[in-house]
PAPAZA-590876 format. One record per residue: x, z, y of N, C-alpha, C in turn; residue in one letter. Coordinates in steps of 0.1 Angstrom, whole numbers, padded with zeros to 4 digits, always signed. Layout:
BEGIN
XZYXZYXZYA...
This chain:
BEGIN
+1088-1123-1040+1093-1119-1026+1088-1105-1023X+1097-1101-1018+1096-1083-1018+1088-1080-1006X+1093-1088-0994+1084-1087-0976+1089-1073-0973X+1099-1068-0978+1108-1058-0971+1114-1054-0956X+1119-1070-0955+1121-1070-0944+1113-1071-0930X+1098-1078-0934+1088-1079-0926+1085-1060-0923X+1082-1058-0935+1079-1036-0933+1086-1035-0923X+1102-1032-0928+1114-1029-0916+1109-1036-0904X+1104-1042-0899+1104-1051-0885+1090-1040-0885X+1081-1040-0891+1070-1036-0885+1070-1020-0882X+1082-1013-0889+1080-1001-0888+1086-0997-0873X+1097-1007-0873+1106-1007-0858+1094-1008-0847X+1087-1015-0851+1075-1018-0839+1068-1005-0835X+1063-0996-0845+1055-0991-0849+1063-0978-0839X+1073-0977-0840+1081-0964-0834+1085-0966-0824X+1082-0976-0817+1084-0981-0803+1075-0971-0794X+1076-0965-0782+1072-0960-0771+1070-0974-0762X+1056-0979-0763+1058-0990-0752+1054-0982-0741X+1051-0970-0736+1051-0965-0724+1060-0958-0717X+1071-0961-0723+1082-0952-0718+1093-0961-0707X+1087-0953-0695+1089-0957-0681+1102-0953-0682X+1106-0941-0682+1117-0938-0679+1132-0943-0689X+1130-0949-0701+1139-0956-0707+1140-0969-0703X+1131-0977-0696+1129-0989-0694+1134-0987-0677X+1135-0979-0675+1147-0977-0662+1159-0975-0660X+1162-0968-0671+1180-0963-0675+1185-0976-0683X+1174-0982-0689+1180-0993-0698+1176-1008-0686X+1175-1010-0675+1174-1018-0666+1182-1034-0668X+1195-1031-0670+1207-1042-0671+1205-1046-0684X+1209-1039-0697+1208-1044-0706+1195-1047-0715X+1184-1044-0705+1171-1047-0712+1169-1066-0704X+1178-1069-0693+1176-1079-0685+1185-1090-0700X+1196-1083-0696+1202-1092-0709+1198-1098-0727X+1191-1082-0728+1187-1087-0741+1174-1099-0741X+1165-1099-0728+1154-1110-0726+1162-1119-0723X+1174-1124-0713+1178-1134-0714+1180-1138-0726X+1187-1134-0736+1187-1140-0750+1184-1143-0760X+1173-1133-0754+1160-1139-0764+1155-1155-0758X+1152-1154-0744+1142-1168-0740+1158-1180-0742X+1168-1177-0745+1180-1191-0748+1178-1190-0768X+1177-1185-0769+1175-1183-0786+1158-1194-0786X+1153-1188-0783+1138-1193-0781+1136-1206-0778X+1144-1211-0765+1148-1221-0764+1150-1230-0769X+1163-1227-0776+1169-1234-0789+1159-1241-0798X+1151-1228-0807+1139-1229-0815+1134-1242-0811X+1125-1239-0801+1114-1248-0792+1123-1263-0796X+1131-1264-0790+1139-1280-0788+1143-1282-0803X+1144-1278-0812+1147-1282-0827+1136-1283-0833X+1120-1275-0828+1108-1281-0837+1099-1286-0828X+1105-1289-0817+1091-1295-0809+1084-1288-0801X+1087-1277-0799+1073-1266-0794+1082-1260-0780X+1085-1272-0774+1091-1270-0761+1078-1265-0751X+1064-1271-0751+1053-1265-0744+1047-1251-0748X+1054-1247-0759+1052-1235-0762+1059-1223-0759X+1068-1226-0752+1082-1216-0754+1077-1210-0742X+1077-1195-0734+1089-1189-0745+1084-1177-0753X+1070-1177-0752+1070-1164-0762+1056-1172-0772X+1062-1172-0784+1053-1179-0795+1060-1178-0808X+1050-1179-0818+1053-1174-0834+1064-1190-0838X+1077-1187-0837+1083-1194-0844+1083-1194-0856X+1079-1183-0867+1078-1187-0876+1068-1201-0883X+1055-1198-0874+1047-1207-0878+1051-1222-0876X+1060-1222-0863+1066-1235-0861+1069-1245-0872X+1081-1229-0880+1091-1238-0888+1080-1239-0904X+1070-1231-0909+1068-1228-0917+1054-1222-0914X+1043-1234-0915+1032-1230-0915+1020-1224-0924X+1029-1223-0934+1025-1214-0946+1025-1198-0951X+1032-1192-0939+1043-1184-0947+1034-1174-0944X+1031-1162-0953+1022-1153-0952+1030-1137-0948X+1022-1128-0946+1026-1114-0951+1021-1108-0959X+1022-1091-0969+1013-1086-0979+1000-1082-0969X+0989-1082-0975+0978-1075-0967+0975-1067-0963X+0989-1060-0969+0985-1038-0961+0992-1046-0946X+1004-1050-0949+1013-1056-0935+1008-1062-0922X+0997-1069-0927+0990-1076-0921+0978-1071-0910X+0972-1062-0922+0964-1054-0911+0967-1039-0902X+0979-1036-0909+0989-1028-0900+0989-1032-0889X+0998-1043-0886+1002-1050-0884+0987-1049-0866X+0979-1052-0872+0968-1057-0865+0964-1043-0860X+0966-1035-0864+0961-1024-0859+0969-1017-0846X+0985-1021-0845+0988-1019-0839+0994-1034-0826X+0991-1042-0826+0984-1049-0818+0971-1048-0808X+0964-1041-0813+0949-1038-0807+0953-1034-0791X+0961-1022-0787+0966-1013-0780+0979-1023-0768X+0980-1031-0775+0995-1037-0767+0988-1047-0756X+0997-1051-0749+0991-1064-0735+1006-1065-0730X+1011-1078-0728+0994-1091-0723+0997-1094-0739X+0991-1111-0740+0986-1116-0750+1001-1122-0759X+1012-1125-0746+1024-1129-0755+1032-1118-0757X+1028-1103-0759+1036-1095-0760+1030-1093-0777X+1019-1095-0778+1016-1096-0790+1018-1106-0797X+1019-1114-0793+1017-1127-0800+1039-1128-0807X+1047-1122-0797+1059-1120-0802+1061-1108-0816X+1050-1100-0810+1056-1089-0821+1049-1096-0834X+1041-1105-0839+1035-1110-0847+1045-1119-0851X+1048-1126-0844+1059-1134-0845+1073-1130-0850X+1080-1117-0847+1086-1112-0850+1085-1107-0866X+1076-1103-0872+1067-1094-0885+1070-1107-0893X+1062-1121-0892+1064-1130-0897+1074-1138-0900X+1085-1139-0890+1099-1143-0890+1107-1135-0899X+1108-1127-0899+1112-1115-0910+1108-1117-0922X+1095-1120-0927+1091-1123-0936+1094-1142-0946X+1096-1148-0936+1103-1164-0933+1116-1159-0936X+1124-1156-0929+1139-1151-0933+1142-1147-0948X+1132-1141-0951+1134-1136-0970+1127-1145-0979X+1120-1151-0974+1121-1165-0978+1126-1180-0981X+1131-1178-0971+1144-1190-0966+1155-1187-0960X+1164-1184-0965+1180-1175-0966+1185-1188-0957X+1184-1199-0956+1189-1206-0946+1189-1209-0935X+1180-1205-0929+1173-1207-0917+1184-1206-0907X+1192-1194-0905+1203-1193-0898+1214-1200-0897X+1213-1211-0906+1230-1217-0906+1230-1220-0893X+1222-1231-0885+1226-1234-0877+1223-1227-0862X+1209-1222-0863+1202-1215-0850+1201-1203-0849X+1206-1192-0845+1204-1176-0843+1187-1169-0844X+1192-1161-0853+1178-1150-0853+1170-1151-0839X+1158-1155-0835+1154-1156-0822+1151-1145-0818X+1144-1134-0829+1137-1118-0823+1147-1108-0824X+1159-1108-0830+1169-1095-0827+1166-1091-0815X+1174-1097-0805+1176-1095-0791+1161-1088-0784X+1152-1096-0785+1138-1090-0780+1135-1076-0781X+1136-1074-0802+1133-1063-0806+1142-1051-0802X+1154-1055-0801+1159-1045-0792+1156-1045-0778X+1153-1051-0774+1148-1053-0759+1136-1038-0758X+1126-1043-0767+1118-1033-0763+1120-1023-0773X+1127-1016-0779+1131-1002-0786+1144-0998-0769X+1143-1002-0764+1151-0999-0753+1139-0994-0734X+1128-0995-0741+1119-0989-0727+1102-1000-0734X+1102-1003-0743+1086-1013-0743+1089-1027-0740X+1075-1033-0732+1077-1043-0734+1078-1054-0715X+1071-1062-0715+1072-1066-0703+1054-1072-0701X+1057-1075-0687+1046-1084-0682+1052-1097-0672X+1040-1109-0676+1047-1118-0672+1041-1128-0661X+1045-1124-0648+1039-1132-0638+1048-1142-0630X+1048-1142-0616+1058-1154-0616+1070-1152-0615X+1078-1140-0621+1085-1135-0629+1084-1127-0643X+1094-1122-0647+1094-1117-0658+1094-1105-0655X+1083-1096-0657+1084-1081-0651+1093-1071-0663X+1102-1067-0664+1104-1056-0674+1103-1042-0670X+1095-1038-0662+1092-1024-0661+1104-1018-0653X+1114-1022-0643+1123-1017-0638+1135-1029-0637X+1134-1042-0634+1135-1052-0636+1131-1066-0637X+1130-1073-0627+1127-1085-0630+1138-1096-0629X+1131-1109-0639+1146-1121-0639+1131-1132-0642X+1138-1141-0635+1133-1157-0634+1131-1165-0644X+1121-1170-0648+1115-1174-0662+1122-1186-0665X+1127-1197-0652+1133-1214-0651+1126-1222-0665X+1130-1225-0671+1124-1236-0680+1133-1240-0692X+1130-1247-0703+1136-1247-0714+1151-1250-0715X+1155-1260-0711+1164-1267-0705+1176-1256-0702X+1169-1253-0688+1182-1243-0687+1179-1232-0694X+1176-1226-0702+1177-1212-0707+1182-1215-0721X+1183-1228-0726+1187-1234-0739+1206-1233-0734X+1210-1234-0723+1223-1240-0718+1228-1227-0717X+1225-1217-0714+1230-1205-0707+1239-1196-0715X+1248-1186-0712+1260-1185-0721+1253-1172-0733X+1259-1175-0741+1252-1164-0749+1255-1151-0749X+1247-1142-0750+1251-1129-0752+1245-1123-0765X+1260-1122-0770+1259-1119-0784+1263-1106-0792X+1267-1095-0781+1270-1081-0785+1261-1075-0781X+1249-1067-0795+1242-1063-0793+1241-1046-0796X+1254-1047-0801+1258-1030-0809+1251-1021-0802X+1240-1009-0803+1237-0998-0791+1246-0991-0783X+1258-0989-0789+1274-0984-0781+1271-0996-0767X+1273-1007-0768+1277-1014-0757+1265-1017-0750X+1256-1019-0754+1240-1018-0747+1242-1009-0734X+1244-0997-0743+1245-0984-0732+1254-0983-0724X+1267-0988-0724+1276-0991-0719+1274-0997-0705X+1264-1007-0706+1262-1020-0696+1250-1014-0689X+1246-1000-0691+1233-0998-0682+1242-0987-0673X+1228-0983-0663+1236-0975-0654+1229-0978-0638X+1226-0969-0635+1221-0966-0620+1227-0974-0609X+1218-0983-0600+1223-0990-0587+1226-1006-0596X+1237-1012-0590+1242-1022-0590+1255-1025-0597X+1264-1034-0606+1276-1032-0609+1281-1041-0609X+1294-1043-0605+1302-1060-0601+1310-1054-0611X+1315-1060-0621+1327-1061-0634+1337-1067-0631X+1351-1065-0634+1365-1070-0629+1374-1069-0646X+1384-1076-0645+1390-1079-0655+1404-1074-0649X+1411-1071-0651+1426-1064-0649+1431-1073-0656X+1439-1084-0649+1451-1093-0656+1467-1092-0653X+1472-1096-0663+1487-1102-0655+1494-1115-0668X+1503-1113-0670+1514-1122-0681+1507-1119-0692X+1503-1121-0700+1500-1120-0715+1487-1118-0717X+1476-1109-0704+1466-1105-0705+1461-1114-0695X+1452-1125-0699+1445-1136-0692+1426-1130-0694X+1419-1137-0684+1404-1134-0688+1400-1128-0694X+1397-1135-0707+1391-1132-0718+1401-1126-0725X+1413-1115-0723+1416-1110-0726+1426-1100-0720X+1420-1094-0711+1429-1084-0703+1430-1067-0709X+1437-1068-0698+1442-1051-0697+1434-1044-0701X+1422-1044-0693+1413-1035-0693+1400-1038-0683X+1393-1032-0680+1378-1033-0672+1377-1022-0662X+1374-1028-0652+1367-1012-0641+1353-1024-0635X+1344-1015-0628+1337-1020-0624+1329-1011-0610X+1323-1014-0603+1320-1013-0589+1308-1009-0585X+1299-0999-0588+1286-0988-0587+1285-0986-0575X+1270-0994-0570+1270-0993-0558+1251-0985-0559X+1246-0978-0552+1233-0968-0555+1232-0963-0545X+1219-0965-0537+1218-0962-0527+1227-0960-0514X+1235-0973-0512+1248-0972-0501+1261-0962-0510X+1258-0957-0519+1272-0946-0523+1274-0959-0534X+1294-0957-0534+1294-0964-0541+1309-0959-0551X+1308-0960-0562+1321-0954-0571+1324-0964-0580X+1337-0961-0583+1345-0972-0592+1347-0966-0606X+1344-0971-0617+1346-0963-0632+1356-0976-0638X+1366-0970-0650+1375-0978-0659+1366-0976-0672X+1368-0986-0678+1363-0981-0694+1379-0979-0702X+1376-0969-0703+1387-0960-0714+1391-0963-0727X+1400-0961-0735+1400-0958-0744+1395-0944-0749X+1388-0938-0743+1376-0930-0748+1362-0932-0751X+1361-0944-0749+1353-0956-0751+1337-0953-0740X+1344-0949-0731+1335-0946-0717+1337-0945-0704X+1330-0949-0696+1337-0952-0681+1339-0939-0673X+1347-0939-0667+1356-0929-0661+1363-0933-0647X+1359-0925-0641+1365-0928-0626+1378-0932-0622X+1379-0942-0612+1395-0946-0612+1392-0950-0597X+1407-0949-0596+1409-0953-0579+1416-0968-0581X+1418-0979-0588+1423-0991-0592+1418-0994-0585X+1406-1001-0575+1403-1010-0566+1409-1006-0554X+1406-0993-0550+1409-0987-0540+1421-0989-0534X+1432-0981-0544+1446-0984-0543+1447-1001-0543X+1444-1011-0548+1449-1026-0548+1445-1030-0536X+1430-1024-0534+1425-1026-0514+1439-1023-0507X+1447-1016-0508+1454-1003-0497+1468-1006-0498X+1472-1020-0513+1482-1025-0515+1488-1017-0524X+1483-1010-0529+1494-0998-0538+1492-1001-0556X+1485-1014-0560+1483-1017-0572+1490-1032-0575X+1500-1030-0586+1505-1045-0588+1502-1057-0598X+1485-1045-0606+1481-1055-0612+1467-1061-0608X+1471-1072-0610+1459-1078-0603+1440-1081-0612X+1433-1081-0608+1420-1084-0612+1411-1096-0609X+1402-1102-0617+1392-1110-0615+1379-1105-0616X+1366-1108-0608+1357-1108-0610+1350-1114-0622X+1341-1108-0633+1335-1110-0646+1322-1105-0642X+1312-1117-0656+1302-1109-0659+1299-1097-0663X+1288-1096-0667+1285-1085-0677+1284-1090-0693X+1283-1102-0696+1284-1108-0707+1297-1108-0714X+1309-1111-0702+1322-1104-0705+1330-1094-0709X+1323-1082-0701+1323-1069-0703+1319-1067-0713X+1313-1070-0721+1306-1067-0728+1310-1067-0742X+1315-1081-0739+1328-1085-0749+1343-1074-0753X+1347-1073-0740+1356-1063-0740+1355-1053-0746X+1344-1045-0745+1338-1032-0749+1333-1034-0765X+1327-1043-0768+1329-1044-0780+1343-1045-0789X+1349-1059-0783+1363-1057-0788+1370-1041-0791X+1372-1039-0780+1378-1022-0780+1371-1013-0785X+1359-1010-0788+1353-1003-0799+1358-1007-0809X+1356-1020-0817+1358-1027-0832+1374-1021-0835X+1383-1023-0822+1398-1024-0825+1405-1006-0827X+1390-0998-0820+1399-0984-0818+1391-0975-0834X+1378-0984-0836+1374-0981-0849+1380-0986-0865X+1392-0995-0862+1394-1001-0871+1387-1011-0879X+1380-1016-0870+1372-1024-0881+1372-1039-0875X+1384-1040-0870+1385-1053-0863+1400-1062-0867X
């Protein structure tokens, strides 16, 4: 066993800025999303080996595989740069993370049925550091509600992690997302996307383009005023999200 993959995870760690305030503000929305997905991934974990009183931040590896080691340079790497980090499950994930990686190249199966649990996290914090956890979840420019296994096992997945659409979904103030429908172009599959930026009382409307970036439009405005005959629904951002990937993959060709 090579533990290649465990390095790769540790070096990612390793080049993380966990004090970087100011990315952990620009990345506000999709740093919210990528923790949601992690604690429903986690979830999952917990309820397939029992370690529902454990969840949500603990060494799944050891759950599934109480054996499983790393090399000893890795290890104490590893340990060295732990010393420096807080609170205790922010370490206790990144350890977790190192070892899972290392579980993964040892058991090529693991994913049939249950999703990578630390993707989502580890990009979580290469996107501004890490969090703190009181009776919310603090992410440094952000907080969301911890609720309990149950529901965070049920919750819809978000599964477009590409950095193109990460960045996409972040953005200053507040954003309500719309879907542009009519005959052919239903929900989960419309026209297109605009969405509703609201920041300190000012508030502006952007489309996402086929320039694969949002750009100001008057589409709400004019449909307020009666002058638009296609109509729209209100969407998540888990949605959008979807969209934007789609239309990346489809204008890249690789869809």
């Amino acid at each position: 066993m090579s533990n290649a993959p465990a390095r790769t995870v540790l070096h990612r760690l390793k080049a993380i800025d966990w004090a970087d305030n100011v990315a952990a503000f620009q990345h506000t929305h999709s740093r919210a999303l990528l923790m949601r997905e992690y604690l429903r991934r986690a979830a999952l974990w917990a309820q397939a080996h029992g370690a529902e009183q454990s969840w949500p931040f603990f060494d799944i590896a050891e759950r599934v595989d109480g054996n499983i080691t790393t090399p000893p340079d890795v290890t104490e790497d590893l340990k060295r740069l732990l010393m420096d980090l807080a609170p205790a499950s922010l370490r206790t994930t990144c350890r977790g993370a190192v070892r899972w990686a290392a579980l993964r190249e040892a058991r090529p199966d693991l994913l049939e049925n249950l999703p990578d649990p630390y993707e989502p996290l580890l990009r979580m914090y290469e996107r501004g550091g890490g969090f703190y956890l009181q009776e919310y979840l603090d992410l440094n420019g952000v907080m969301i509600p911890l609720r309990n296994v149950e529901s965070n096992a049920s919750t819809t997945p978000f599964v477009t992690l590409s950095p193109a659409t990460l960045d996409a979904l972040d953005g200053e103030g507040e954003s309500m997302y719309f879907a542009k429908i009519s005959d052919g172009y239903p929900r989960h599959s419309p026209r297109g996307i605009v969405r509703r930026c609201v920041d300190d009382d000012q508030t502006h409307d952007e489309a996402f383009t086929r320039n694969l970036r949002w750009e100001p439009t008057e589409y709400l405005k004019l449909y307020d005023l009666g002058h638009n005959d296609i109509d729209h629904v209100q969407i998540t951002e888990i949605e959008a999200a979807t969209f934007i990937e789609t239309l990346t993959e489809k204008l890249a060709g690789t869809s």
